[in-house]
Backbone bond lengths (Angstrom), bond angles and torsions (degrees), N, CA, C in turn:
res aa  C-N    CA-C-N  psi(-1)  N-CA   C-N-CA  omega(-1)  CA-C   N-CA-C  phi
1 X - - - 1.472 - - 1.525 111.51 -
2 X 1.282 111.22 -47.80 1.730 111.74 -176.62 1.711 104.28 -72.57
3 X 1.489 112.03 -40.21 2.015 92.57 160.19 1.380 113.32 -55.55
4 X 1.203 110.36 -47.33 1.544 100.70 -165.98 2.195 105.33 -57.68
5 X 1.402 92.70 -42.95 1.713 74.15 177.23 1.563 121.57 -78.03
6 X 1.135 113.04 -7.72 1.913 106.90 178.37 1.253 71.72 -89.39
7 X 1.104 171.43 -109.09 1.613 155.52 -127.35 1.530 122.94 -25.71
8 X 1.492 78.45 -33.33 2.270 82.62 -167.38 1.520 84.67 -86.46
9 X 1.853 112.31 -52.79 1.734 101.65 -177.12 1.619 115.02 -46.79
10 X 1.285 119.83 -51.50 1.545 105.49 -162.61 1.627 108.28 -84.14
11 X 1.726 109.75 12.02 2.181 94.98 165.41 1.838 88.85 -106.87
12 X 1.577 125.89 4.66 1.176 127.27 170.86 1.236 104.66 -64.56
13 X 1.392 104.47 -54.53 1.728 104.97 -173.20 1.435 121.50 -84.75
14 X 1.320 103.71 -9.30 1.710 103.06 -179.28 1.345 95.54 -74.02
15 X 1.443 110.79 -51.68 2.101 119.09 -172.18 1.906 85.02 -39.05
16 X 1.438 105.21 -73.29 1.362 112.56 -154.84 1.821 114.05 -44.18
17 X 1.544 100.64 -29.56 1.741 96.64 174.26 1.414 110.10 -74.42
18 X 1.622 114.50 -42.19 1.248 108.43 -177.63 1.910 133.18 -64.31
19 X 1.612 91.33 -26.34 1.232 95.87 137.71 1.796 156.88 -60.65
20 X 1.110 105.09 -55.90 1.243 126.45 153.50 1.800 110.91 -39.83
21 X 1.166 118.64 -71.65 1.454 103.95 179.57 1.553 110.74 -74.55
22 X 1.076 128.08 -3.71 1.695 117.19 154.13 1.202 126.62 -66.86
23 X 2.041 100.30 -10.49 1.270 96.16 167.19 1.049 136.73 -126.27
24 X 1.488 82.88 56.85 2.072 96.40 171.93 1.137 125.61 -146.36
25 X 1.154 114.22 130.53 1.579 114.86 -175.02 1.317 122.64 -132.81
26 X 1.584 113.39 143.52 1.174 120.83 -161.82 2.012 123.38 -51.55
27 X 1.039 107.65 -164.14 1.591 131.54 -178.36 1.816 84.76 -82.39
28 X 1.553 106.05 125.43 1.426 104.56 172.94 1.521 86.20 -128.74
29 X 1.375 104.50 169.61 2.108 116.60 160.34 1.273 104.30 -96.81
30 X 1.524 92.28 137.18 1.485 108.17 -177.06 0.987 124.50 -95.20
31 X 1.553 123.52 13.14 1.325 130.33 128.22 1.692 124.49 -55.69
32 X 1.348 123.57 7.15 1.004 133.25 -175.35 2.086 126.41 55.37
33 X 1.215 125.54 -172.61 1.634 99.62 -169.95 1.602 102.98 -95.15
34 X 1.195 107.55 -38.33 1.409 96.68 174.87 1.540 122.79 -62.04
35 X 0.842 125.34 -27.97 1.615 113.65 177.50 1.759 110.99 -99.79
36 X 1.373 89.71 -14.09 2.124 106.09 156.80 1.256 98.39 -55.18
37 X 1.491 119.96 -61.73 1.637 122.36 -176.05 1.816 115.52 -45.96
38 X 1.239 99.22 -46.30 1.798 104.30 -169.41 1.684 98.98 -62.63
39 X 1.278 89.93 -65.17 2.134 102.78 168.97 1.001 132.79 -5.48
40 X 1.539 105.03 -73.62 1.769 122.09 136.78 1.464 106.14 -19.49
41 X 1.277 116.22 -102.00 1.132 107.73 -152.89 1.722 136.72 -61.32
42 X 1.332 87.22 -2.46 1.491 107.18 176.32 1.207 131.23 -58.91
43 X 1.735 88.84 -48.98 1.874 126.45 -177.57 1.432 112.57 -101.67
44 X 0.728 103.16 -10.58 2.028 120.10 168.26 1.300 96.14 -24.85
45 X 1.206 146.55 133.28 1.687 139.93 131.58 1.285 105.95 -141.96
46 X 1.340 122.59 144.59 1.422 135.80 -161.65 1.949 94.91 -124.76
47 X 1.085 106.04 118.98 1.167 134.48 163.88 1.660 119.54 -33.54
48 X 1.499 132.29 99.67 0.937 152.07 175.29 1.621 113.83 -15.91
49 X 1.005 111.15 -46.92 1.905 136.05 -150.22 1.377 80.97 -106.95
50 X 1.193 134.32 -91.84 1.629 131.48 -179.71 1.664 127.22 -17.90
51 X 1.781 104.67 -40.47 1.314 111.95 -178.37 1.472 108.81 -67.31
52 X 1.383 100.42 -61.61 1.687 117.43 155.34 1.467 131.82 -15.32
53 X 1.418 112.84 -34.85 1.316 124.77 -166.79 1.429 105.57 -122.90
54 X 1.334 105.42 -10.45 1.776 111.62 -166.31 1.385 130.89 76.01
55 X 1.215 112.46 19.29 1.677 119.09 -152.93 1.429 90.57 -92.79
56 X 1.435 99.50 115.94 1.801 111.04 169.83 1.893 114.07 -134.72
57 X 1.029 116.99 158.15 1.062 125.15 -169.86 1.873 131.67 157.01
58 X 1.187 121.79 141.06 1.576 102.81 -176.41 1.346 120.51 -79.78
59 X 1.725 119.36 149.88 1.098 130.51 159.27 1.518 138.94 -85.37
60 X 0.972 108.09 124.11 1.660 108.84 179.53 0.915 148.55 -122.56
61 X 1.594 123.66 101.75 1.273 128.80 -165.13 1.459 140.89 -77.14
62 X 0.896 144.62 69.73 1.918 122.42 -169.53 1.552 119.57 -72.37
63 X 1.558 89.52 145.27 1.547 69.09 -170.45 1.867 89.61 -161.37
64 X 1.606 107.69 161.71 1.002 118.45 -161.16 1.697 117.99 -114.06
65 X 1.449 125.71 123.34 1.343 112.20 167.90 1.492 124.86 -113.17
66 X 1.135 111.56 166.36 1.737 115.83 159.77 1.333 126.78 -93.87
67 X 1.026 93.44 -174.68 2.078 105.34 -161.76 1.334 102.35 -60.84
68 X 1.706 128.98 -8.34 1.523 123.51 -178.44 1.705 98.60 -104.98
69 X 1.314 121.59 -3.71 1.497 124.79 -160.52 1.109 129.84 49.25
70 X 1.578 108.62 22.68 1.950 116.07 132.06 1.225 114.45 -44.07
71 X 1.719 110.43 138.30 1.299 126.11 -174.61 1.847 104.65 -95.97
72 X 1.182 118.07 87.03 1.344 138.12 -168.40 1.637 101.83 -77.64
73 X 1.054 129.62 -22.29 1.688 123.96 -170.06 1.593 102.28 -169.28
74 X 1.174 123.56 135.71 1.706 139.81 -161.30 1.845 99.91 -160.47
75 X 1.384 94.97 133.94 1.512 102.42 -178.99 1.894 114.52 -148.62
76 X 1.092 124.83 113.29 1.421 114.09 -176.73 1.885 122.74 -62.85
77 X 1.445 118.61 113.18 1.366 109.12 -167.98 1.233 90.84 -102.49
78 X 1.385 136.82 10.42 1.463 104.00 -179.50 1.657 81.75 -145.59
79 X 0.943 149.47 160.60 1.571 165.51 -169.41 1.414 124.70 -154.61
80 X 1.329 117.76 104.96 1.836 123.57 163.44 1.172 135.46 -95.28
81 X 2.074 119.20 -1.71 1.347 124.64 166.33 1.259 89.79 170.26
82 X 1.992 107.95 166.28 1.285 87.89 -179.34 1.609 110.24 -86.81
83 X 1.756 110.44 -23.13 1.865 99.46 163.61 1.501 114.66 -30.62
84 X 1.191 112.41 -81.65 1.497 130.49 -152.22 1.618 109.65 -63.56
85 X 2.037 122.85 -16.37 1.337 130.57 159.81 1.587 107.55 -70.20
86 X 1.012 112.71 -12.82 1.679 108.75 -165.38 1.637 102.63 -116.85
87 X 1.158 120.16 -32.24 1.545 115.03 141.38 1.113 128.00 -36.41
88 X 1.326 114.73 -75.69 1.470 116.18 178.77 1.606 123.01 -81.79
89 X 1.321 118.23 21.08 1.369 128.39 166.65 1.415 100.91 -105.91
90 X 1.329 135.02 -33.14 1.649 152.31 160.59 1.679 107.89 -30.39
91 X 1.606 109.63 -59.00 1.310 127.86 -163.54 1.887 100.53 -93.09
92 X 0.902 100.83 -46.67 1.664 97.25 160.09 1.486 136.79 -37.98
93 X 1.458 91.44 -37.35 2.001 104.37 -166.97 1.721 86.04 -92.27
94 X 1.384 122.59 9.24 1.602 103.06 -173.96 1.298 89.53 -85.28
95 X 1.069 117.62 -62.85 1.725 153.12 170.96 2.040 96.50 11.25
96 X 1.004 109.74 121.37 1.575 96.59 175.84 2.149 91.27 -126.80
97 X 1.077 96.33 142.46 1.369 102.75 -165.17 1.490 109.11 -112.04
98 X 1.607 118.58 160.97 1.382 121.71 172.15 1.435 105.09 -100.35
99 X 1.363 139.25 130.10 1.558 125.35 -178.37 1.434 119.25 -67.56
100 X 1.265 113.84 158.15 1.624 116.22 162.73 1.293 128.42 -27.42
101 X 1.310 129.69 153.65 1.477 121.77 153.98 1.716 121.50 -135.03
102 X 0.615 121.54 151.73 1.465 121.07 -174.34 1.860 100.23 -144.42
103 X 1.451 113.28 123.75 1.321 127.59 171.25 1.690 95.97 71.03
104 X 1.176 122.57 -2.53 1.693 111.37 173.40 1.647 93.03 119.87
105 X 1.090 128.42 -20.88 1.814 114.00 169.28 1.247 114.96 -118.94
106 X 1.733 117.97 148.31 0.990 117.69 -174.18 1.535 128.29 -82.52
107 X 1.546 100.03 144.46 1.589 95.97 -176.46 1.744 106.78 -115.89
108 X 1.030 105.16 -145.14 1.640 124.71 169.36 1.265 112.30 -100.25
109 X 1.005 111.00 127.72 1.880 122.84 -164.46 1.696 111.25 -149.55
110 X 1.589 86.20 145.44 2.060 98.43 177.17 1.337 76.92 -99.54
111 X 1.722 82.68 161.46 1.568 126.47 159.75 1.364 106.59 -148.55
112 X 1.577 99.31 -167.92 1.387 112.51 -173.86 1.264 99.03 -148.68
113 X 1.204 139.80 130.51 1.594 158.79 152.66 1.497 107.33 -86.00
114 X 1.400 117.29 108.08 1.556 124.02 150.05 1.419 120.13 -98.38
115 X 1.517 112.42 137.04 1.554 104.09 157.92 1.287 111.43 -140.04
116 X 1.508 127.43 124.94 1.803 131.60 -177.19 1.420 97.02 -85.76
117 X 1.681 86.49 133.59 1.675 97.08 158.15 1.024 128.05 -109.32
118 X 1.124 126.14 136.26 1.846 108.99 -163.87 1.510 100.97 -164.88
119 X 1.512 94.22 114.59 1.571 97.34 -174.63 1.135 129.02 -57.65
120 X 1.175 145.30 -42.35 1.876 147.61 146.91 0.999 91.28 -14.47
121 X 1.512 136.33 -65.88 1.706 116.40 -134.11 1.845 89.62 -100.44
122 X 1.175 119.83 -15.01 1.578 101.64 -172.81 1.572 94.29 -88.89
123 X 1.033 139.51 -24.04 1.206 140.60 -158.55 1.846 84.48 -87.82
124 X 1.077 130.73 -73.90 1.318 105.30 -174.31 1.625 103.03 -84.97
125 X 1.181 129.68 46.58 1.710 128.48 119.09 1.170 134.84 -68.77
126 X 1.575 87.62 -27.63 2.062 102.90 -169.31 1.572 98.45 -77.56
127 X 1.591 107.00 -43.63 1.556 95.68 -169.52 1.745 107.29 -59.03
128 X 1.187 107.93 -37.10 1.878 127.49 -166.13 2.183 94.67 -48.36
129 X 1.318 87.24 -40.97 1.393 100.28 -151.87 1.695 104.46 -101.60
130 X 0.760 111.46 -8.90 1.501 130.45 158.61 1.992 94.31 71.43
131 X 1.388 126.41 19.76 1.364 128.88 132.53 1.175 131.89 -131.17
132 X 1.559 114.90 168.13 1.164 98.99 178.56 1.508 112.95 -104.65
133 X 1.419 120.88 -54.76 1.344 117.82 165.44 1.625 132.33 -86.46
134 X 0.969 142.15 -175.59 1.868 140.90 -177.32 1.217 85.97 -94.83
135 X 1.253 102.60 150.07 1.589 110.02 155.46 1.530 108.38 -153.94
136 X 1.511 121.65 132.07 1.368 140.90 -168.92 1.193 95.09 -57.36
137 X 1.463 123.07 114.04 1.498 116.38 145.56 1.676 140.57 -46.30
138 X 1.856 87.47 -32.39 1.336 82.02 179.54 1.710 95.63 -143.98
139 X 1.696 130.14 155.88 1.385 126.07 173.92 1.404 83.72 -133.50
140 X 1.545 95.04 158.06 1.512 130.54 -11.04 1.286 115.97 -72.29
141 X 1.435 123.01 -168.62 1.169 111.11 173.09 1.953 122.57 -144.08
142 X 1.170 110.69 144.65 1.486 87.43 -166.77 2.012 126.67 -56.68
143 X 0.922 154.59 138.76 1.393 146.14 -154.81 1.456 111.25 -120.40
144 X 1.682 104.72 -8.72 1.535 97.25 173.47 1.653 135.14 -75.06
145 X 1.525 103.13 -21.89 1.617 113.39 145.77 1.850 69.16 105.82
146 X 1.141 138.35 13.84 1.416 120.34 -179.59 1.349 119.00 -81.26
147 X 1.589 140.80 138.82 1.370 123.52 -153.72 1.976 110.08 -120.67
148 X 1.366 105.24 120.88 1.422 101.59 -150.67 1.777 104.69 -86.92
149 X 1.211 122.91 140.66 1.694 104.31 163.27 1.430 116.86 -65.57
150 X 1.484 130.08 161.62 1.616 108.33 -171.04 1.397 110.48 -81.29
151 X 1.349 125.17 0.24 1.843 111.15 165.68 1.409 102.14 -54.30
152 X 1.016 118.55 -58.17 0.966 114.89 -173.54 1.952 142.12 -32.10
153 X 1.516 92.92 -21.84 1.624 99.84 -158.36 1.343 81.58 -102.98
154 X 1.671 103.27 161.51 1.201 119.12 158.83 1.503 141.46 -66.93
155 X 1.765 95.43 -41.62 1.354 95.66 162.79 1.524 96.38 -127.87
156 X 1.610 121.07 133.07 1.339 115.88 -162.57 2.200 100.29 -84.51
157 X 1.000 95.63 178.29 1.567 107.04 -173.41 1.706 115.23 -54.25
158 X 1.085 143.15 151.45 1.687 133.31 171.61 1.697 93.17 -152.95
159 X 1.445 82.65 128.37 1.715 110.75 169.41 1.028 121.79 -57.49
160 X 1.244 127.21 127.93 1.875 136.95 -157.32 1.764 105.29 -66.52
161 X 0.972 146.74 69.97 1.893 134.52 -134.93 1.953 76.48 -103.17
162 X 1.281 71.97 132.04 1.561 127.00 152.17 1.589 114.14 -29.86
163 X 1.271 134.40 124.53 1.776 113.55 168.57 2.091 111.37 -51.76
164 X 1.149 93.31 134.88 1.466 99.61 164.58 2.138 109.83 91.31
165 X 1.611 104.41 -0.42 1.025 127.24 -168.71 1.472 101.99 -88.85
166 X 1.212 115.02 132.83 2.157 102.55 169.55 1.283 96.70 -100.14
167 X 1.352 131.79 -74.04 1.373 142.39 -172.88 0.935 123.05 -121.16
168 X 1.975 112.02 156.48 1.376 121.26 179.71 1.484 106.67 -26.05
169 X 1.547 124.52 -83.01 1.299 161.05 144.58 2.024 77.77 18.42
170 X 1.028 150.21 -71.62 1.465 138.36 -158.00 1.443 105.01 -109.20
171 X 1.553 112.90 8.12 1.226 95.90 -178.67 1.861 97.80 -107.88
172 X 1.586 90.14 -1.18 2.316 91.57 174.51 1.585 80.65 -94.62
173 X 1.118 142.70 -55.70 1.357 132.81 -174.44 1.547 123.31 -34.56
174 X 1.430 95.69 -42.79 1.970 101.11 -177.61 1.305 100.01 -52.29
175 X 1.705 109.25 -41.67 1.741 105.50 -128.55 1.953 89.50 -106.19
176 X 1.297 126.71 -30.26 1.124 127.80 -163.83 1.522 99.54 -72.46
177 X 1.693 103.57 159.93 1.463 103.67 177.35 1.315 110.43 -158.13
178 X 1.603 125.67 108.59 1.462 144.64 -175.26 1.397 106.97 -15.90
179 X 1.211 139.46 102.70 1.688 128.21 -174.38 1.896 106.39 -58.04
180 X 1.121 108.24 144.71 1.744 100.25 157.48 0.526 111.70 -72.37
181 X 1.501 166.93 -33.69 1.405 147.34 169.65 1.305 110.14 -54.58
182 X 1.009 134.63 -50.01 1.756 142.88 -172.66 1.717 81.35 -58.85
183 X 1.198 108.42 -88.52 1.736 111.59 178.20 1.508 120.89 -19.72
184 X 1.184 121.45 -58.09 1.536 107.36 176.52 1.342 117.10 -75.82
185 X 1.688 122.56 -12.30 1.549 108.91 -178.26 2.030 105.62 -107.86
186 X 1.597 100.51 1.90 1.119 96.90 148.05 2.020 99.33 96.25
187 X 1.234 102.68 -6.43 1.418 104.16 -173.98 1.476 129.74 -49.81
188 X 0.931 126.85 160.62 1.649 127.00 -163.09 1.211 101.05 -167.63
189 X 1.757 131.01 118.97 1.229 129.75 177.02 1.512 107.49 178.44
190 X 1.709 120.62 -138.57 1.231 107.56 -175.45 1.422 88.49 -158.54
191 X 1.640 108.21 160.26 1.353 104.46 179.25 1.529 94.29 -135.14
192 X 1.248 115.21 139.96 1.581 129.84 168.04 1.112 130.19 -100.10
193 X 1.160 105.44 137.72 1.801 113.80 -171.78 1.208 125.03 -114.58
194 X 1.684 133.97 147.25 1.498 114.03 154.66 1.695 114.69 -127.87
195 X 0.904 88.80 127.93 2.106 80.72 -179.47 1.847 101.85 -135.12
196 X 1.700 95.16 163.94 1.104 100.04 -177.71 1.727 108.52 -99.60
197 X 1.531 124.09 138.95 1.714 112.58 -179.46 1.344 84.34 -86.69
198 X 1.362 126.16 123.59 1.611 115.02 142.67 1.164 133.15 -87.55
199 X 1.955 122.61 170.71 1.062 99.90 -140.48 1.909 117.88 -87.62
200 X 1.598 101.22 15.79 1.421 119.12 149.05 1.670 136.29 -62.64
201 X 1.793 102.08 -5.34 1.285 95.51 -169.30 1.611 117.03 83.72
202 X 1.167 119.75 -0.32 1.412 109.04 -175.60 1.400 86.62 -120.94
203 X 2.020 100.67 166.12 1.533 108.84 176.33 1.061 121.85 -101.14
204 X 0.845 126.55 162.77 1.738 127.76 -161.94 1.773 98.71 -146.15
205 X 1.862 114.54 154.00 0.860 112.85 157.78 1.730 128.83 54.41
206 X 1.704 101.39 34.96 1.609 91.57 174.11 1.290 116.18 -85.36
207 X 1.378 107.06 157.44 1.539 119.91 -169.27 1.605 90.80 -134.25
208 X 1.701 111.19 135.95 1.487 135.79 174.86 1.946 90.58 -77.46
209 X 1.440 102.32 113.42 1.584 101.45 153.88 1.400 103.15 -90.84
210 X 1.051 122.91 -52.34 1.843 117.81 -168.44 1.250 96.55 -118.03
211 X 1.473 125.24 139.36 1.696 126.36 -177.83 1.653 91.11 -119.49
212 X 1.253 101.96 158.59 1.484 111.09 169.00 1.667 106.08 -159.58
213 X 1.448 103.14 134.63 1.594 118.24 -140.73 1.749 84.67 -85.00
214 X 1.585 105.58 -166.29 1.206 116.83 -165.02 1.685 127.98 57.84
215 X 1.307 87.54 39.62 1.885 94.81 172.62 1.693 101.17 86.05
216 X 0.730 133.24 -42.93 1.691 157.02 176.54 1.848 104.86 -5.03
217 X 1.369 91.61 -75.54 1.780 104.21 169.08 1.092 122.72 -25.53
218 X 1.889 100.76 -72.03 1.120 125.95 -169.20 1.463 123.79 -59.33
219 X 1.443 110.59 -18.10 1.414 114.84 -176.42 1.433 109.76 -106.39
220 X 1.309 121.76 -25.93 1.900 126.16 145.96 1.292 103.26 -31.47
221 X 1.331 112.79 -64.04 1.975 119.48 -174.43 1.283 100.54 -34.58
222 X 1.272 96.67 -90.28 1.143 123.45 177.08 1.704 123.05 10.15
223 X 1.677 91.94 -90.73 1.880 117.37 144.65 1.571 104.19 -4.53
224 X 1.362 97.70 -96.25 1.390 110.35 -171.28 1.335 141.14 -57.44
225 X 1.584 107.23 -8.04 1.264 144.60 149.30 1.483 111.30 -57.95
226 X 1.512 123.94 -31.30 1.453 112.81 -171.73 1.469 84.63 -108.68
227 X 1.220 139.98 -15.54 1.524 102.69 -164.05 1.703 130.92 -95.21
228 X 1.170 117.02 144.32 1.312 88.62 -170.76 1.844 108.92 -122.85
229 X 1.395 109.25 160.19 1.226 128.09 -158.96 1.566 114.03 -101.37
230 X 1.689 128.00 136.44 1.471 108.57 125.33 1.063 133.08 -80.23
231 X 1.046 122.22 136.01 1.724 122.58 -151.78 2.082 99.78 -84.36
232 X 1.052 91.90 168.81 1.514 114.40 162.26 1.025 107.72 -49.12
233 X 1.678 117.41 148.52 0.947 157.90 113.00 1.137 145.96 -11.36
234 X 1.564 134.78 83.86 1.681 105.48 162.70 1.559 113.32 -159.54
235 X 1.410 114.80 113.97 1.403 110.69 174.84 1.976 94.80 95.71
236 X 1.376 105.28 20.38 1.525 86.75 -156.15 1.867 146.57 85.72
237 X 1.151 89.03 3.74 1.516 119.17 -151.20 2.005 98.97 -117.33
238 X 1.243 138.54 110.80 1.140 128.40 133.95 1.692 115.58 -50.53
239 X 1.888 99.20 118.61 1.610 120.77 -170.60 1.773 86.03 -108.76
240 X 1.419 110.77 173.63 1.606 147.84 171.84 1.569 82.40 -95.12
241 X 1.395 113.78 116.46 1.588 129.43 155.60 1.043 127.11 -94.25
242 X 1.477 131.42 107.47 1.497 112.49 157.93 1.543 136.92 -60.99
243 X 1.428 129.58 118.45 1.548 130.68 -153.61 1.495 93.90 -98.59
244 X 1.149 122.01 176.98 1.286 130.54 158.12 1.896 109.38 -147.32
245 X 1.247 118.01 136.76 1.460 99.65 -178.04 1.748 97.86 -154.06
246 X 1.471 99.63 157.83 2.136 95.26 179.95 1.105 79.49 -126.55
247 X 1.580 112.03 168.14 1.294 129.29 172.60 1.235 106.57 -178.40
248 X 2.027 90.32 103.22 1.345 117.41 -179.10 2.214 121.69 -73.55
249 X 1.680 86.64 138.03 1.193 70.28 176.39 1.985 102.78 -124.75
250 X 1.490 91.04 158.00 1.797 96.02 -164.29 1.381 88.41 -126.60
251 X 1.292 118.66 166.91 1.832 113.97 175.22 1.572 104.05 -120.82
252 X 1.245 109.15 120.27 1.881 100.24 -177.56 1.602 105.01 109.05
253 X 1.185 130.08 -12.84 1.235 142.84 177.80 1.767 133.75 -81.60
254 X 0.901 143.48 55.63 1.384 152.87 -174.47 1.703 88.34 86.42
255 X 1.530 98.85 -152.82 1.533 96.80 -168.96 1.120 121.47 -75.65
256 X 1.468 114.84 121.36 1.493 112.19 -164.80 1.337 144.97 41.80
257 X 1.943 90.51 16.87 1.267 93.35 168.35 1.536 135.05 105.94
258 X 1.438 121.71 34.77 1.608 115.21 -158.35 1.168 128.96 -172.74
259 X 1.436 132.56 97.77 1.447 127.63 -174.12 1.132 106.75 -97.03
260 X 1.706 119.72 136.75 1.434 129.06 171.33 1.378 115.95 -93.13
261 X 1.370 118.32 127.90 1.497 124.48 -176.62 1.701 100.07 -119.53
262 X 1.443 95.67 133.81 1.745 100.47 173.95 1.828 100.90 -111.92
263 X 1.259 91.06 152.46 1.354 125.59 -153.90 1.786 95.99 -109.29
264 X 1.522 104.57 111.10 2.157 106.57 -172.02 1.197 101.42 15.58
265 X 1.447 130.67 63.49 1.258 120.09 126.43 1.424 145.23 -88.92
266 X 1.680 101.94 -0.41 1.652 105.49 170.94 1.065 123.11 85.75
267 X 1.616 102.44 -7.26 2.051 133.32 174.44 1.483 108.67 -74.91
């Protein structure tokens, strides 16, 4: 009888571990993976000397957060040069993370950050992406990775416009395009955004505040995915800006439908 009950206790506690670690999951970006994926390829740059030499291979990071999913400790476990470690430690520190959770609250949690470099595929990234390397819009630039709201800056961020372009405001208009799905179910609303300008001019890290279905979201992303920035201002210094922007969509309304509204940007 007393085996038989440490029997029921110890598949009690096995259930209970196997539970328990089903309920935890790592450090994710809260830009989520699919637009993690675009991110990547956005900020991609492959190292001058490496291309030169052919040196390809993945990088690997571990690295540690806290209960807010600040990245408190980062260490390279796997290494392919020191260019191509300092590349992909570059694109890493953009990275803003959601923390662990275990049982439903968050704790302190590892992960692991990989990124492959591999000349075939960046080389036809560059064509995809119409560059090949980053280049600073503006120097110097700030290096503490700290991320400012735009009251803050002196001169706030402005969108790179196009010849024949006046404003942001017609330059999401050129490029955006009414989804059919939104179109056949007739939707009309607005979708909100937050991204960071870094101080490359590129965006980093958008997050959906308001989603609105029928393709809608996805083509806001999208947008803001192509556009690129001179960044903020401050002290002289290109800073990491936090943007905020809506972008309403109507069906039947100018082209395909859509006015862009920015959110304290001073635009």
């Amino acid at each position: 009888m007393l085996i038989y009950r440490l029997s029921i206790i110890g598949l009690f506690l096995f259930i209970f571990s196997i539970c328990s670690i089903g309920q935890y999951t790592e450090s994710r970006p809260i830009m989520g993976q699919k637009v993690m994926k675009e991110f990547l390829n956005i900020h991609m740059d492959y190292p001058i000397k490496d291309l030169q030499s052919e040196t390809q291979g993945t990088v690997k990071i571990n690295f540690t957060t806290n209960e807010s999913g600040k990245v408190t400790d980062y260490y390279i476990i796997q290494s392919v040069s020191a260019g191509i470690d300092s590349s992909a430690l570059s694109i890493f520190k953009l990275i803003l993370w959601a923390p662990a959770y275990s049982l439903g609250k968050p704790v302190i949690g590892k992960s692991e950050f990989k990124l492959k470099y591999n000349i075939k595929k960046f080389q036809k990234l560059s064509r995809r992406r119409g560059y090949k390397h980053i280049v600073y819009p503006v120097i110097p630039i700030d290096t503490t990775g700290t991320i400012y709201e735009i009251i803050k800056n002196d001169t706030v961020p402005k969108a790179i416009l196009e010849p024949g372009v006046k404003s942001v405001t017609d330059l999401i208009y050129g490029k955006l395009t009414y989804p059919y799905a939104a179109s056949r179910l007739g939707l009309n609303g607005k979708v909100e955004l937050s991204f960071i300008i870094e101080t490359n001019g590129l965006p980093s890290n958008i997050i959906v505040q308001k989603h609105l279905g029928g393709g809608c979201t996805e083509e806001a992303i999208k947008i803001i995915e192509l556009i690129r920035w001179k960044p903020g201002i401050i002290n002289g210094k290109a800073v990491r800006t936090l943007y905020k922007i809506s972008i309403n969509f109507k069906k039947g309304e100018n082209k395909d439908g859509y006015i862009p509204n920015q959110q304290g940007t001073g635009i």
